[in-house]
C-alpha positions as CSV (number, residue, x, y, z in Angstrom):
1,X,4.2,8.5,-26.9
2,X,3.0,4.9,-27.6
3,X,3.9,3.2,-30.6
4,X,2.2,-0.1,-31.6
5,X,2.5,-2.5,-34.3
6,X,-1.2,-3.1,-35.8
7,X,-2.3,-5.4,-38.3
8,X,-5.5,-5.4,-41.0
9,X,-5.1,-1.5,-41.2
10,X,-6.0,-0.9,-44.7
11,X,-8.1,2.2,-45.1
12,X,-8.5,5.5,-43.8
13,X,-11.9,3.9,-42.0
14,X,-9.4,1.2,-40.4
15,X,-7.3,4.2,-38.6
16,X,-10.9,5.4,-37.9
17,X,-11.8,2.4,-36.0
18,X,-8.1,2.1,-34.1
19,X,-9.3,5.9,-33.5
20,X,-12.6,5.3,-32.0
21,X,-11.7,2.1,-30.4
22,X,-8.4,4.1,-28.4
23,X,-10.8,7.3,-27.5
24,X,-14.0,5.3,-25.9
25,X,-11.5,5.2,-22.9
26,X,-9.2,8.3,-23.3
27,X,-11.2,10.9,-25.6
28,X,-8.7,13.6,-25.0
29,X,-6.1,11.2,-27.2
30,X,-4.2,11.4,-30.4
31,X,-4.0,8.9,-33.0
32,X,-1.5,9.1,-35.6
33,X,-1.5,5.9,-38.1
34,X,0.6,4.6,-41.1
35,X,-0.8,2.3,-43.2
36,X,2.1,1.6,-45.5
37,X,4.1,0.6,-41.8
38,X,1.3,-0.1,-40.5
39,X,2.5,1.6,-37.0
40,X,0.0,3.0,-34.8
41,X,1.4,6.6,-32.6
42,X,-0.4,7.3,-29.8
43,X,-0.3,10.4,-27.5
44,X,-3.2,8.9,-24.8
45,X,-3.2,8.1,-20.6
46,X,-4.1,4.8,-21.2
47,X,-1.4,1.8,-21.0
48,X,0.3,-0.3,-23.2
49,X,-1.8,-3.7,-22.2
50,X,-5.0,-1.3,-22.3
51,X,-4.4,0.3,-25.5
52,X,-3.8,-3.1,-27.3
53,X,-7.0,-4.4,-25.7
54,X,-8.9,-1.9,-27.1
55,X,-7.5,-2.2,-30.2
56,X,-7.4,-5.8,-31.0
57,X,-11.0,-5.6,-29.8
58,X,-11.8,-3.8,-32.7
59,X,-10.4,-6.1,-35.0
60,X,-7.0,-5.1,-35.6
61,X,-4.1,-7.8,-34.3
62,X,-1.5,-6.0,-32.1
63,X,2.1,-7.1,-32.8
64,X,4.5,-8.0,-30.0
């Protein structure tokens, strides 16, 4: 399991994006989200570096 820091999440249709964004390169992966924490759980192949790519691509900062 992966767990990243995420910023901007603020909506349910934020997690979807962070969703969408994480499964264009691994669609068998799980996303688990909390906005209040704004912590992002992922169960996915993909690594660390390529998961916050994808992410921060899609508009959401990762945090170190």
């Amino acid at each position: 399991m992966l767990t990243l820091k995420v910023s901007g999440m603020t909506c349910g249709g934020c997690i979807n994006a962070v969703t969408r964004a994480v499964q264009s390169q691994d669609p068998q992966a799980t996303v688990q989200a909390d906005l209040a924490t704004q912590m992002v759980n992922l169960e996915t192949t993909l690594t660390p570096a390529q998961a916050s790519q994808l992410i921060t691509e899609a508009g959401f900062p990762v945090l170190a």
